[in-house]
Structures are given as structure tokens and as C-alpha cells.
N, C-alpha and C positions, 0 to 999 in steps of 0.2 A: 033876603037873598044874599048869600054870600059873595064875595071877590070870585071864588074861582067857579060859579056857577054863572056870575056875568061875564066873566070872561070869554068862558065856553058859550053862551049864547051868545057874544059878538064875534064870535067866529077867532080869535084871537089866540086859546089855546084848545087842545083836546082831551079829549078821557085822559090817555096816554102818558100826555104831558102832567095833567094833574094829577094822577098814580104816581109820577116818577116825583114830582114835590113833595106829595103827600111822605111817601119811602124815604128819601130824604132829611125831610124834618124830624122822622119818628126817631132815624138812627142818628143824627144831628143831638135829639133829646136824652137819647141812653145812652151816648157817650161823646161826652162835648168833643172833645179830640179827635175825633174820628172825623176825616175827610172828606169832602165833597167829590162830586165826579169834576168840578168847576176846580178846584183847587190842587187836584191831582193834574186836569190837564196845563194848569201856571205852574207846576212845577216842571212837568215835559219840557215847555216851550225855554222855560229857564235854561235847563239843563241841554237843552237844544243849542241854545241862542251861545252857551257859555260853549259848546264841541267846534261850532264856527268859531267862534273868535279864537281859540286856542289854534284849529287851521289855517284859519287866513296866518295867525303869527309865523307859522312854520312855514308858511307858504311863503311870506314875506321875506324871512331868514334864509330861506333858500334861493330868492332870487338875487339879492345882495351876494349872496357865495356867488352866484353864477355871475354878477358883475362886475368881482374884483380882476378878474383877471383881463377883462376888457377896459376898465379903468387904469390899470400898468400901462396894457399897448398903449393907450393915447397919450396916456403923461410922456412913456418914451418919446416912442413916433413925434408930438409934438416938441419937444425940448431937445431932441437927439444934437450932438454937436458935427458937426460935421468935419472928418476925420479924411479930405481928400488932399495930396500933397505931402501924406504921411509918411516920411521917411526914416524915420527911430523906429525900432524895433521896442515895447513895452510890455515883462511878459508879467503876469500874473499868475495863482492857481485858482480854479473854479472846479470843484466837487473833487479836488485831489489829484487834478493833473493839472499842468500848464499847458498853458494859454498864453495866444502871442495877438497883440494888435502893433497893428504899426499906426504911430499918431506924429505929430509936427512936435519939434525941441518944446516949444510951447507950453503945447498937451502933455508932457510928458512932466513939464516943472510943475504944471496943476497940478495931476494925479499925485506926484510927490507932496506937493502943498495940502491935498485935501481938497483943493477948491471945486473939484470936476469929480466923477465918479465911473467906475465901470457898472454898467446893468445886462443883464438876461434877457434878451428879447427871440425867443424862440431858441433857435440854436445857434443865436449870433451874439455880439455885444457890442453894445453901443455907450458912448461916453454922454455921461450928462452931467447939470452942473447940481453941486453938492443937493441943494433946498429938494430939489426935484428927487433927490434919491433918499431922500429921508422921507418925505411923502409915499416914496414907493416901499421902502421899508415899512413902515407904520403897515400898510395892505400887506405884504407878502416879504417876508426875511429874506427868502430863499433868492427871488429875482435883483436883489442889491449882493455882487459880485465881489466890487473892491470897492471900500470909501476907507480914505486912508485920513486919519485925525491928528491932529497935532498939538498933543500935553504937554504944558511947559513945569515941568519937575522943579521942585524947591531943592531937590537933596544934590543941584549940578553942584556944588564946591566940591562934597565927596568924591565926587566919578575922578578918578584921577587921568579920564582920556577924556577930559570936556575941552582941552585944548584944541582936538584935535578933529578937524571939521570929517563928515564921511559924505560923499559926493551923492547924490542923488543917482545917479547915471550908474552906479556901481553895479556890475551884472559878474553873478560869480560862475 
């Protein structure tokens, strides 16, 4: 008695199923290469498995976009300096027009310094200190306004006006 006739007499497989083996192994034998219905569906589930992970990615990528800009507001919001008592006028330009905040003498020698920064927060701006606007740089160019740096030149002998100091304050 064969495998697949004890089979079917314990109830385990059917005519059906042993026709579909039988088919199987004949066209298995005339051409090695030729595919299973087993091996055709591991490749489905492969090429399934590999459509999600490529989705979840862009799914990923896309909610990181949608969180940069809620990671700006809170660096701001959190770090914002507080600009009350401000009686200096400070103008800047932002997208090609000027822009005026009023900050304390202070504020006003930072921003000259570099030490403090203007940022973009809706359609207002808020002074923060430098670290925090480089942070917010790095996420978004456009939201860092004014950060003003300070390179110390090798070539000061030449400048034949390094004598001559130029006030911070100066408003033309």
C-alpha cells in the first residue's frame, strides 16, 4: 500500500489533493525550474511584505515632514526671550521688506553680537538665543530671520578704515 492511498484511507488527504501532487511532481519532473503553486505563492507574500515596508517608509517620511514644523513652534515658544520694556527700535529685513521690533539696549548689543537671534514664528518674530536658532535652522532655513556672526579677518592691516570703530546703533 502506498503513502498516498494511507493517507486517503485515514482520512488525511483526498482524491483531489493527491491529483494536485500527482500534477505537480510530473511537471516538477519535465522541468526542474518550473514552479510550484507553493513557491509562486512565497513569492506573492515577499513581494507583499516588501509593498508595506516600502509604505510604512513613506508613511514614516511623511509624518516627520508633518512634525517639523510643530518642533520649530516649541523650540521657539520654549526659548523665546522676552522683549518687554523694549524701547530701541531694531529693524531688520525678512522676505525683502523691513521689519521693526523694539528690544532693550541690551537686546539690541546681542543681536549686534550674534549672541541672540530673530526667528519666524507665524507672522510675528521672536528673539532667541543663538544655539536654539541653529537648531531651528538645521529643521527649516526659512524660519531663522536674522542671526548675525561674527569672523575675525586676518587681512585687518590692509583695511585702511580698521582704525575706525562703526557703532552698532548706526540706523541710516
Amino acid at each position: 500500500m502506498s503513502l498516498k492511498d494511507q493517507l486517503m484511507k485515514a482520512g488525511l488527504a483526498n482524491a483531489k489533493n493527491a491529483r494536485r501532487a500527482e500534477h505537480e511532481k510530473r511537471v516538477q519532473a519535465k522541468d526542474p525550474n518550473a514552479l510550484t503553486a507553493h513557491d509562486i505563492a512565497q513569492q506573492a507574500i515577499a513581494e507583499k511584505t516588501e509593498r508595506d515596508r516600502e509604505l510604512n517608509r513613506a508613511r514614516v517620511s511623511e509624518q516627520a515632514l508633518k512634525a517639523l514644523p510643530a518642533q520649530i513652534r516649541q523650540l521657539i515658544e520654549v526659548h523665546r526671550i522676552d522683549r518687554k520694556g523694549g524701547g530701541v527700535s531694531y529693524q531688520f529685513t525678512d522676505q525683502r521688506k523691513i521689519k521693526k521690533l523694539y528690544v532693550t539696549a541690551e537686546q539690541q548689543d546681542q543681536l549686534a553680537r550674534g549672541q541672540i537671534a530673530v526667528v519666524r514664528l507665524d507672522e510675528s518674530h521672536e528673539l532667541v538665543p543663538t544655539i536654539v536658532a541653529e537648531k531651528i535652522r538645521s529643521r527649516d532655513e526659512s524660519a531663522v530671520v536674522l542671526l548675525n556672526t561674527r569672523a575675525i579677518d586676518k587681512d585687518d592691516k590692509e583695511d585702511p578704515y580698521a582704525a575706525y570703530q562703526i557703532p552698532d546703533d548706526l540706523m541710516w
